[in-house]
N, C-alpha and C positions, 0 to 999 in steps of 0.2 A: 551442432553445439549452439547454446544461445546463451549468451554473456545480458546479465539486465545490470545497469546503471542507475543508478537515483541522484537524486540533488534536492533541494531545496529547504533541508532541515536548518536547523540551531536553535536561540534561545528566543521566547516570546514572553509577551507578560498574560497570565491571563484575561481571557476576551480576544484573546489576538487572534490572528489568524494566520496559518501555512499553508503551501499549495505542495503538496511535493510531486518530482516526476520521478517516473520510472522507461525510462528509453530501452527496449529490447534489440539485438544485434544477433544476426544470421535468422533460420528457417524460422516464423511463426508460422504455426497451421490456424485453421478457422479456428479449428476443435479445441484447440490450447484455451485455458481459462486463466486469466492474470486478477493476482488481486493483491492486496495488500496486509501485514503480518504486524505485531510487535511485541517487542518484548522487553517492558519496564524492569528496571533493576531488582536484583532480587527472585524472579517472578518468572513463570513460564511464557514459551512463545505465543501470540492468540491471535485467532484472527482478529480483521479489523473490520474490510471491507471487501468484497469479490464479486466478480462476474460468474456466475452460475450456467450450469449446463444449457439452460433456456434463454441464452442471454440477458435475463435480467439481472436484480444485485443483490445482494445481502450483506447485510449491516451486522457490528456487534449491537448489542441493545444501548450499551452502552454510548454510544457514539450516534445513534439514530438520530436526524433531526438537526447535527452538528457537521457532522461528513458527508463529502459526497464521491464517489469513483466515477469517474468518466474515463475517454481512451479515443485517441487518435489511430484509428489504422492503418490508415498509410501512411503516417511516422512512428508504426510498432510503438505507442507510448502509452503508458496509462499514467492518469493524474487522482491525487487524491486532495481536495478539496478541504481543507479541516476552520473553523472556524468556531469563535467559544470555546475556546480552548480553556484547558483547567489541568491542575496542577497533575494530578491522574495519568493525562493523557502524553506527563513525563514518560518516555522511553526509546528506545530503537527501534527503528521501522525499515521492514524488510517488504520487499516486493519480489512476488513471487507469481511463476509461471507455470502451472500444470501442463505436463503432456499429457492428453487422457488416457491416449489409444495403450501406452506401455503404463501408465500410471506414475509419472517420476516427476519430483519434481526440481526444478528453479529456482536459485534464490541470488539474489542480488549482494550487495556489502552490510547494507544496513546503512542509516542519516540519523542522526541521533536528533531527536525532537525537546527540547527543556521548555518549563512552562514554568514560571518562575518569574514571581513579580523582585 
């Protein structure tokens, strides 16, 4: 079982900048892929940002250039990085854990992110 936790969300003024984390708790495997989810009011879940099967990363288009995901492994933690922030990028942000090998995934509480001058 693996329990993920975040912190670092609330309100900013546009331009600002958030770092949020994501702490994971019990089995990580190499193979597990974490990455980051959200989901603005009104609106479907989307991605944001992820660590890919090749361990590289993928960005929404949206956010390219603005975000960045990095990750601590041996403090199981992934960060995501947000900076220029805009009113948009108002939403709830979930960090999430694929297991590959069963295909299931992880999800965290959600940090609710406001971008509001």
């Amino acid at each position: 079982q693996v329990q993920l936790v975040e912190s670092g969300g609330g309100l900013v003024q546009p331009g600002g900048s958030l770092r949020l984390s994501c702490a994971a708790s019990g089995i990580v495997f190499s193979t597990d892929r974490m990455g980051w989810y959200r989901q603005p009011p009104g609106k479907q879940r989307e991605l944001v940002a992820a660590f890919t099967r090749a361990g590289s990363t993928n960005y929404a288009d949206s956010v390219k250039g603005r975000f960045t995901i990095s990750r601590d492994n041996a403090k199981k933690t992934v960060y995501l990085q947000m900076n220029s922030l805009k009113p948009e990028d108002t939403a709830v942000y979930y960090c999430n854990l694929r297991r590959v090998y069963v295909d299931y995934d992880y999800w965290g509480q959600g940090t609710q992110v406001t971008v509001s001058s």
